[in-house]
PAPA-974197 format. One line per field, with one value per atom (N, C-alpha, C): residue number from 1; residue in three letters; chain; atom name; z, x, y. Coordinates in Angstrom, 1 decimal, decimal comma, padded with zeros to 4 digits. Example, Ala and Ser with C-alpha at 12.3 -4.5 7.8 and 13.67 -1.06 7.14 Angstrom:
<rs>
resi	1	1	1	2	2	2
resn	Ala	Ala	Ala	Ser	Ser	Ser
chain	A	A	A	A	A	A
name	N	CA	C	N	CA	C
pz	007,8	007,8	007,8	007,1	007,1	007,9
px	013,2	012,3	013,2	012,8	013,7	012,9
py	-005,7	-004,5	-003,3	-002,2	-001,1	000,0
</rs>
This chain:
<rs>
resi	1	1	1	2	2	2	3	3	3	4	4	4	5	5	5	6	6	6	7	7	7	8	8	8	9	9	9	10	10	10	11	11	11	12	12	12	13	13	13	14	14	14	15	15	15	16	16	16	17	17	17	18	18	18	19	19	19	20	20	20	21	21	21	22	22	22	23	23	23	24	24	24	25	25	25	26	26	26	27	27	27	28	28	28	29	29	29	30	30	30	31	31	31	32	32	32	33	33	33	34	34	34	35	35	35	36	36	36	37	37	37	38	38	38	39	39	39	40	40	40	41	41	41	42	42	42	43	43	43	44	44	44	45	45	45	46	46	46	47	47	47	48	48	48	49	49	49	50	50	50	51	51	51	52	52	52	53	53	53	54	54	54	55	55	55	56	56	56	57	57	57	58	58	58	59	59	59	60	60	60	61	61	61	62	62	62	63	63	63	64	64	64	65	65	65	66	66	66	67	67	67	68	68	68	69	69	69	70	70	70	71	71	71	72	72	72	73	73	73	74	74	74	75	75	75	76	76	76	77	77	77	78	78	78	79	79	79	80	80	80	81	81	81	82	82	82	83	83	83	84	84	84	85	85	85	86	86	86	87	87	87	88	88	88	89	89	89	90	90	90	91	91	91	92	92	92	93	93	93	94	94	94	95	95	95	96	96	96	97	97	97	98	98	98	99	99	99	100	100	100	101	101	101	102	102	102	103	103	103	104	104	104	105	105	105	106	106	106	107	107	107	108	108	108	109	109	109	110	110	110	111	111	111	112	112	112	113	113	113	114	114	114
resn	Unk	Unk	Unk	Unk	Unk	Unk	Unk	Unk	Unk	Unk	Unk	Unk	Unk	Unk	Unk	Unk	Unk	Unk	Unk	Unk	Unk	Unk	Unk	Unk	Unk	Unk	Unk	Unk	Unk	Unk	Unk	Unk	Unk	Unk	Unk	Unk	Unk	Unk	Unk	Unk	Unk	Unk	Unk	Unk	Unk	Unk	Unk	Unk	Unk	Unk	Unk	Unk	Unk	Unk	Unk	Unk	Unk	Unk	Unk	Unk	Unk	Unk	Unk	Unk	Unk	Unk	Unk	Unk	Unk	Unk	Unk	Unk	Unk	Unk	Unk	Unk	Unk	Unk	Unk	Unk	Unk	Unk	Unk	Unk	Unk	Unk	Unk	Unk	Unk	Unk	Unk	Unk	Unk	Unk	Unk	Unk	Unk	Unk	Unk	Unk	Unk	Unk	Unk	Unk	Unk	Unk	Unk	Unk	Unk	Unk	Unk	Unk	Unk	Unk	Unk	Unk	Unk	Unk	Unk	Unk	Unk	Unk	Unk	Unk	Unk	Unk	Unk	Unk	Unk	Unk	Unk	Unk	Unk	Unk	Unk	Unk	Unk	Unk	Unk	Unk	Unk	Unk	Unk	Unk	Unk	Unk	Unk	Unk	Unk	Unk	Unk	Unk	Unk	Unk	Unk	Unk	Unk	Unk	Unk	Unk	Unk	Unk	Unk	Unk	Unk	Unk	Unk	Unk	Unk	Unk	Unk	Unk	Unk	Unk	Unk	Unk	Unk	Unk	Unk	Unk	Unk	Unk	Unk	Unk	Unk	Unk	Unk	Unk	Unk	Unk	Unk	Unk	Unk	Unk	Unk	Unk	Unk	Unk	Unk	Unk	Unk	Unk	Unk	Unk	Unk	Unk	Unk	Unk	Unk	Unk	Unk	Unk	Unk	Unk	Unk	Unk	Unk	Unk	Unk	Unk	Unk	Unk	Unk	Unk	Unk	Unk	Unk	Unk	Unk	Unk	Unk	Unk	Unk	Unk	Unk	Unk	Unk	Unk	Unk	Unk	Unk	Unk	Unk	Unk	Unk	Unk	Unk	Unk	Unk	Unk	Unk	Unk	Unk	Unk	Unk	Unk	Unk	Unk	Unk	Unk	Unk	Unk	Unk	Unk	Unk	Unk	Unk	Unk	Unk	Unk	Unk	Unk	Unk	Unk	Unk	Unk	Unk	Unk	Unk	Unk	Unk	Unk	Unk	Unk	Unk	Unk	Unk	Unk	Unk	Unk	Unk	Unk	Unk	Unk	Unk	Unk	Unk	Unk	Unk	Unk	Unk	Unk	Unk	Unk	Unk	Unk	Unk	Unk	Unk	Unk	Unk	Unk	Unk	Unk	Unk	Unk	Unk	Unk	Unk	Unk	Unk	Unk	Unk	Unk	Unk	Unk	Unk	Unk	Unk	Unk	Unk	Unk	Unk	Unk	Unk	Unk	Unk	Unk	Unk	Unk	Unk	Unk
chain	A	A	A	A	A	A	A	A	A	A	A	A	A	A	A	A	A	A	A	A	A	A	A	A	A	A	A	A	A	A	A	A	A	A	A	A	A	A	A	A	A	A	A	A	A	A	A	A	A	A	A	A	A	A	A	A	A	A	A	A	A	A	A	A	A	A	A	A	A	A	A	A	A	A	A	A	A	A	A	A	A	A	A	A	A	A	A	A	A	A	A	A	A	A	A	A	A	A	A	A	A	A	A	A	A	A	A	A	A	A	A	A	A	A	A	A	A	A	A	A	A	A	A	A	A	A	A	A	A	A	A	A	A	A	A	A	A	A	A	A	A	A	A	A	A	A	A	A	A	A	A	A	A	A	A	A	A	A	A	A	A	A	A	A	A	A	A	A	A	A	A	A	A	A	A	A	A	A	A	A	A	A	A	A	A	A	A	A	A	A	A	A	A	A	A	A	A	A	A	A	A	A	A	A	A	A	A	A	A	A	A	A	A	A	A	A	A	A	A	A	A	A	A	A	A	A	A	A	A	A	A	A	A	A	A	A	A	A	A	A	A	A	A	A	A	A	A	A	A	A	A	A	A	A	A	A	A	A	A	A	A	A	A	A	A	A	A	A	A	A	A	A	A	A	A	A	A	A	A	A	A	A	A	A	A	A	A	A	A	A	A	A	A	A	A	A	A	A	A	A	A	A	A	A	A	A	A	A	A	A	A	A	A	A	A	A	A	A	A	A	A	A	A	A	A	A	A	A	A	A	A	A	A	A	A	A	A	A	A	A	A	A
name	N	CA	C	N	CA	C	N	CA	C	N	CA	C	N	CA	C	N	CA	C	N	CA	C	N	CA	C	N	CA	C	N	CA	C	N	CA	C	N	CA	C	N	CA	C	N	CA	C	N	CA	C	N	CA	C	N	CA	C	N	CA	C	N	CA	C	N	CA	C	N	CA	C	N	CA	C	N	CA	C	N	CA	C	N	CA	C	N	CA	C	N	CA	C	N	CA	C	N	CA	C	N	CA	C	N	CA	C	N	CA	C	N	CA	C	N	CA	C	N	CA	C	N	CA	C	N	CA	C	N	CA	C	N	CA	C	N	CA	C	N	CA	C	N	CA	C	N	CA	C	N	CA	C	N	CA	C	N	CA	C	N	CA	C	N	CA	C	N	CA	C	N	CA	C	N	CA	C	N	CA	C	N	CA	C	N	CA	C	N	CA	C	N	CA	C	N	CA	C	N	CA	C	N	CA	C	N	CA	C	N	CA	C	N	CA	C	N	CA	C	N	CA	C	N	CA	C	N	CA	C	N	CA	C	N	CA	C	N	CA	C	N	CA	C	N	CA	C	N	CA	C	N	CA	C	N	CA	C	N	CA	C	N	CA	C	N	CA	C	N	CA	C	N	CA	C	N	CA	C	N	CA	C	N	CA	C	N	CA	C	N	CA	C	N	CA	C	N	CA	C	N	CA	C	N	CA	C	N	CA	C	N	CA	C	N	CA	C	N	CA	C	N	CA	C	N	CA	C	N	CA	C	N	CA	C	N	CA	C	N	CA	C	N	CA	C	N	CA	C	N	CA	C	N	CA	C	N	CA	C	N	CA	C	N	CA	C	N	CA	C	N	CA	C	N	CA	C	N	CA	C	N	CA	C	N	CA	C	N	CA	C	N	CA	C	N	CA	C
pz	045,1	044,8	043,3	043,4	042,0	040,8	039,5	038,5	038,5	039,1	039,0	040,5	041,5	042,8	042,3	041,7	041,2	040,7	039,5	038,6	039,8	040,8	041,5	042,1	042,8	043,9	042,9	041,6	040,9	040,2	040,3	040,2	041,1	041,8	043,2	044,2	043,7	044,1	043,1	042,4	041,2	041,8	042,8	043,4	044,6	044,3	045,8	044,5	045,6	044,6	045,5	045,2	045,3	045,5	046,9	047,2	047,9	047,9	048,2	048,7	049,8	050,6	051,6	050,6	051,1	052,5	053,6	054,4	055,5	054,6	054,8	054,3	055,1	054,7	054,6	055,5	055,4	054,6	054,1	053,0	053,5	053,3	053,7	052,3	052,4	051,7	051,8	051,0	051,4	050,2	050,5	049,5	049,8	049,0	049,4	048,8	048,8	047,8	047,3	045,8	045,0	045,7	046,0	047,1	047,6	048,6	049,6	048,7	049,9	049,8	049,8	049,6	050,1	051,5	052,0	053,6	054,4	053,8	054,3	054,5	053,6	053,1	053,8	054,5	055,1	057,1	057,1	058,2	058,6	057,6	057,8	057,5	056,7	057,0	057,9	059,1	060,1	060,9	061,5	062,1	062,1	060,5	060,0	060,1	060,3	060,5	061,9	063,0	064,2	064,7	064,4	064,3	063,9	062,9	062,6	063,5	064,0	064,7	063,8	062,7	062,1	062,6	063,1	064,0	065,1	066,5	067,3	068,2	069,0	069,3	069,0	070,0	070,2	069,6	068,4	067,5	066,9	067,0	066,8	065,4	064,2	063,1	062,1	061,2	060,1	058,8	058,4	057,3	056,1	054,8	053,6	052,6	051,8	050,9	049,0	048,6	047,3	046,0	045,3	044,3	043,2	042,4	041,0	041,1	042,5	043,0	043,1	043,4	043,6	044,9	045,8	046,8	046,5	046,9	046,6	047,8	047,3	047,8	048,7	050,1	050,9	050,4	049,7	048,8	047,9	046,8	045,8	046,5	045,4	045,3	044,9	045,4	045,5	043,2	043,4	041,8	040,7	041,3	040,2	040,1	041,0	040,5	039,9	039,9	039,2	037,8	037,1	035,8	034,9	036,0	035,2	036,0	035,1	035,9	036,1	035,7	035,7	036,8	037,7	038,9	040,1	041,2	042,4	042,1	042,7	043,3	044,0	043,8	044,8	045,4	046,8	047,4	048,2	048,2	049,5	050,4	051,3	052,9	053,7	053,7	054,5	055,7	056,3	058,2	058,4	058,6	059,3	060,4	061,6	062,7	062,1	062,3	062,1	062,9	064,1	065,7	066,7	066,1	067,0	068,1	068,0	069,4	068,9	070,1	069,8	070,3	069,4	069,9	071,6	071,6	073,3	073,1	072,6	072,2	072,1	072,0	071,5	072,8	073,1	074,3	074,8	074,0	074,0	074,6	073,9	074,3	076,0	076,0	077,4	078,3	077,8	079,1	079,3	078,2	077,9	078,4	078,4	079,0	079,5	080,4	081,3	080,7
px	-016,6	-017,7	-018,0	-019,3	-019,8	-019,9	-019,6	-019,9	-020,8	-022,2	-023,5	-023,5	-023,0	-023,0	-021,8	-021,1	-020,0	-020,6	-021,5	-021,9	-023,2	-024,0	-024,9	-024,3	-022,9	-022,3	-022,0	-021,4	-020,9	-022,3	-023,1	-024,4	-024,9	-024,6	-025,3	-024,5	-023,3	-022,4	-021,3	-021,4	-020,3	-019,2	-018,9	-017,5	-017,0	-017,2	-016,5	-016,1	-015,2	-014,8	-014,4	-015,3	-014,8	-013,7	-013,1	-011,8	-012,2	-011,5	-011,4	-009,7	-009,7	-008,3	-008,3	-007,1	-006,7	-006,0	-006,3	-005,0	-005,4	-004,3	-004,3	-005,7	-006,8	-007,2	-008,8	-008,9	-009,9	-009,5	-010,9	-011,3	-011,7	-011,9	-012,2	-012,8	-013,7	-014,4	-015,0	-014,3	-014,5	-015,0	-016,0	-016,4	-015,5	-014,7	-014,0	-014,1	-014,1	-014,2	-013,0	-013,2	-012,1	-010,9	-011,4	-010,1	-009,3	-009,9	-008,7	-007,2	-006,7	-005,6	-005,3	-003,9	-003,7	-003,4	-003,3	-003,0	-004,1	-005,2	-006,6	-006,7	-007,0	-007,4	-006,6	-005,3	-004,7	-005,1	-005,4	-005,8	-007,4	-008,2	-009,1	-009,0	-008,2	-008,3	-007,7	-006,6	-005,9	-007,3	-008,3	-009,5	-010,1	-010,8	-011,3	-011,1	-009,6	-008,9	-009,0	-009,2	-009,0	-010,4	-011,1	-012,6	-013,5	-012,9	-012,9	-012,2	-011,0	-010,4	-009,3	-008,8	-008,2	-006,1	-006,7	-005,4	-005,6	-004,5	-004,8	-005,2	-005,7	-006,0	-005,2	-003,8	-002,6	-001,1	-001,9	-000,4	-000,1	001,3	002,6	003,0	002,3	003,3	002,6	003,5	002,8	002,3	001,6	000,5	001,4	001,3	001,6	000,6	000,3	-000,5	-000,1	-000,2	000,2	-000,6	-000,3	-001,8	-001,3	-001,6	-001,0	000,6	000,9	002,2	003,8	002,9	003,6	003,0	004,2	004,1	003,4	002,0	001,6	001,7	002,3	002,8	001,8	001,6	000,5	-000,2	000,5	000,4	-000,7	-000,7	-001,3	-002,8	-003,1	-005,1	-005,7	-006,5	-007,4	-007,9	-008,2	-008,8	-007,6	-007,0	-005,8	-004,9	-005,7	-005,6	-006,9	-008,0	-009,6	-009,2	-008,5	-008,7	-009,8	-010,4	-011,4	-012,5	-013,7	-014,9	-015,9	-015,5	-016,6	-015,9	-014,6	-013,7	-013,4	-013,5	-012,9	-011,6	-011,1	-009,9	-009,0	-008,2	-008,1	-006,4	-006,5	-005,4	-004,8	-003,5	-003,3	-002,3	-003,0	-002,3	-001,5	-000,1	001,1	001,6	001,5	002,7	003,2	004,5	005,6	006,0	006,4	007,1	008,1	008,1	009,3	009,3	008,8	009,0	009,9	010,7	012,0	011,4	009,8	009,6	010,4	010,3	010,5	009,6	009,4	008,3	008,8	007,3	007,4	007,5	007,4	007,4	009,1	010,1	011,1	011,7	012,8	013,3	014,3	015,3	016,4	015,2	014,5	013,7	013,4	012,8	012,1	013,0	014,1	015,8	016,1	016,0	016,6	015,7	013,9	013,2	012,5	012,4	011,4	010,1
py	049,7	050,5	050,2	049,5	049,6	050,7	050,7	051,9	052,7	052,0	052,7	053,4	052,8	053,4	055,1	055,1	056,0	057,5	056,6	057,3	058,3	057,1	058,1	059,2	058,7	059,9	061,1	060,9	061,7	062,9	061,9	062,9	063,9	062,9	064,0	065,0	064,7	065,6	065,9	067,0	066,8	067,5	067,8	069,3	068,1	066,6	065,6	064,4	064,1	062,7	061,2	060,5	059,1	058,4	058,3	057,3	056,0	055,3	054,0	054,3	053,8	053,3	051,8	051,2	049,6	049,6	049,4	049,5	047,6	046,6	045,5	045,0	044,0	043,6	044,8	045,6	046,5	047,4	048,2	049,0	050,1	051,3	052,8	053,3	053,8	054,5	055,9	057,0	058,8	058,9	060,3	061,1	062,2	062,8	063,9	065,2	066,4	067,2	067,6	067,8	068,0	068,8	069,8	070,8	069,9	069,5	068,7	067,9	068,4	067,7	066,5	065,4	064,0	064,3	065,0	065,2	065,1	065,9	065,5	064,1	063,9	062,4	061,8	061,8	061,3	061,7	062,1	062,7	061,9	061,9	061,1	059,9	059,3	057,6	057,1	058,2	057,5	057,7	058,8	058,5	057,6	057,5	055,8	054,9	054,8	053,3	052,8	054,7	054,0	053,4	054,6	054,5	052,6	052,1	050,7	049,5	050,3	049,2	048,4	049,0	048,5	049,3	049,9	050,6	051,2	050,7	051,2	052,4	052,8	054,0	055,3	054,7	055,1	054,3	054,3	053,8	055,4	054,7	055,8	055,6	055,5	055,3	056,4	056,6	057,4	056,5	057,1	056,5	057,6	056,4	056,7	056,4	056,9	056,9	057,0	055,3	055,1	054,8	055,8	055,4	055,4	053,9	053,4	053,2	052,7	052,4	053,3	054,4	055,7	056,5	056,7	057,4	059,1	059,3	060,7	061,7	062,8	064,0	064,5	065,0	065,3	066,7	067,2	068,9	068,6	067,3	066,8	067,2	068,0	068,2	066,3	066,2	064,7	064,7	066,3	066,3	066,3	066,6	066,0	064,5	063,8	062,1	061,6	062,4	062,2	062,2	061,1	061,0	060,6	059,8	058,8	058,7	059,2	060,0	058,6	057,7	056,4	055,4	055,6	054,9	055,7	055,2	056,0	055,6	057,1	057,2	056,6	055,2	054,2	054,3	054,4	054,3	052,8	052,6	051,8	052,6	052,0	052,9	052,0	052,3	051,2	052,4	051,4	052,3	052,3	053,0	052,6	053,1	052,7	053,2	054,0	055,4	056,6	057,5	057,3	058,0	058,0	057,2	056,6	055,4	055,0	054,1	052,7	051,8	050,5	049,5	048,0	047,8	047,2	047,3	046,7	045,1	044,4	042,9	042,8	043,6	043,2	042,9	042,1	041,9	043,3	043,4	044,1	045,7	045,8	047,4	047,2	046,2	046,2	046,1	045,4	045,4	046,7	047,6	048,9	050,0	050,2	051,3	050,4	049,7	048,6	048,5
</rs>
């Protein structure tokens, strides 16, 4: 997102804030309001992501969310990483399998639940 695209959203909505979430090679882009949570926010980039096609319908993994190379707390208000009124808010979003599945590609799984 450009500075001047930033500065418009920040005009025209001054109570929402500007995120940007990396998850591999796609980009996600929210206006969010300050309220929300990182849980929110996390709640809607797994929609977005599926919504895109950048994750499957029915993938089973949980989404993390790390901003400035720190795992942020899903409690964390969105307005208390708004340091700097002239940049969005930039996340990257990594997955991990923590459901207990296995994949289906693996041999040993598929001998084990067909």
């Amino acid at each position: 997102m450009s500075q001047e695209r930033i500065k418009r959203i920040r005009a025209s909505w001054p109570d929402k804030v500007p995120c940007i979430v990396h998850y591999g090679d796609r980009t996600a882009k929210f206006i969010m309001p300050c309220e929300f949570t990182i849980a929110h926010l996390m709640h809607h980039t797994r929609r977005r992501l599926k919504k895109i096609g950048a994750m499957r319908p029915h993938h089973e993994k949980a989404i993390f969310l790390f901003h400035g190379n720190k795992l942020v707390s899903g409690t964390t208000m969105i307005a208390e990483l708004d340091t700097d009124s002239t940049k969005a808010v930039t996340f990257v979003c990594q997955d991990e399998n923590v459901f207990g599945g296995c994949s289906s590609a693996s041999p040993a799984c598929r001998a084990r639940y067909g």
